[in-house]
C-alpha positions, 0 to 999 in steps of 0.5 A: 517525501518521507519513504518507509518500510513498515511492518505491521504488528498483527498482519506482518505486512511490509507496507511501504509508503511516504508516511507522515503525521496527523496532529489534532489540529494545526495548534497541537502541532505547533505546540510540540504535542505528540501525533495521534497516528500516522498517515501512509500515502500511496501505501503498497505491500511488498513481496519478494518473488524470486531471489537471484544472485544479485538479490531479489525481485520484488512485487508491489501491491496496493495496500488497499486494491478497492479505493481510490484513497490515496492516503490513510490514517492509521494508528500506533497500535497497528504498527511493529517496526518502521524503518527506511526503505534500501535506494533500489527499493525506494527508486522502484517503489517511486517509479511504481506511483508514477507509473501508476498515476499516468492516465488509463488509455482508452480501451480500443481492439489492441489494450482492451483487457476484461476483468471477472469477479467471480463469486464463490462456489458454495455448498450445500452446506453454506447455503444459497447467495441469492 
């Protein structure tokens, strides 16, 4: 595993993720030529949420929340700066794809939760959605 922090160029995410690279084929690899982007693996945005005396608290959030896609290709243009991940920030970014890998429970009476998508209100102006 190779853990990173990445910051991206046009949306200054910090994104962290194992990232690697992608290689036309096994015969361009083996030849030393150059990758022709990267691939993030199990990628998660951070974000600090407080700061303490002792540092900050720190949220994780899926890159992409509506896939199940584990892993992405994504190209050189995209990326600003890559940079390795502090201990504390790589342990609890490891311990959030474990925790995020179990298997979901069964909903019953005591874990079951509901989720509601609303859709946006829209004016008069904006028109009807139906």
């Amino acid at each position: 595993m190779t853990i990173q922090v990445i910051n991206m160029k046009y949306s200054n995410e910090q994104v962290i993720c194992d990232v690697g690279e992608v290689f036309h084929d096994q015969e361009s690899k083996e030849k030393g030529e150059k990758p022709i982007c990267l691939a993030f693996t199990d990628p998660y945005t951070l974000h600090v949420v407080n700061e303490t005396e002792d540092g900050y608290n720190i949220n994780f959030k899926k890159w992409n929340p509506f896939t199940d896609v584990r892993q992405f290709n994504v190209g050189f243009d995209l990326i600003g700066i890559i940079s390795s991940a502090k201990p504390a920030v790589q342990t609890a970014y490891e311990q959030k794809i474990l925790a995020d890998s179990q298997p979901i429970e069964k909903p019953n009476e005591e874990t079951r939760s509901q989720t509601t998508i609303h859709r946006p209100r829209l004016t008069p102006e904006q028109g009807n959605m139906e």
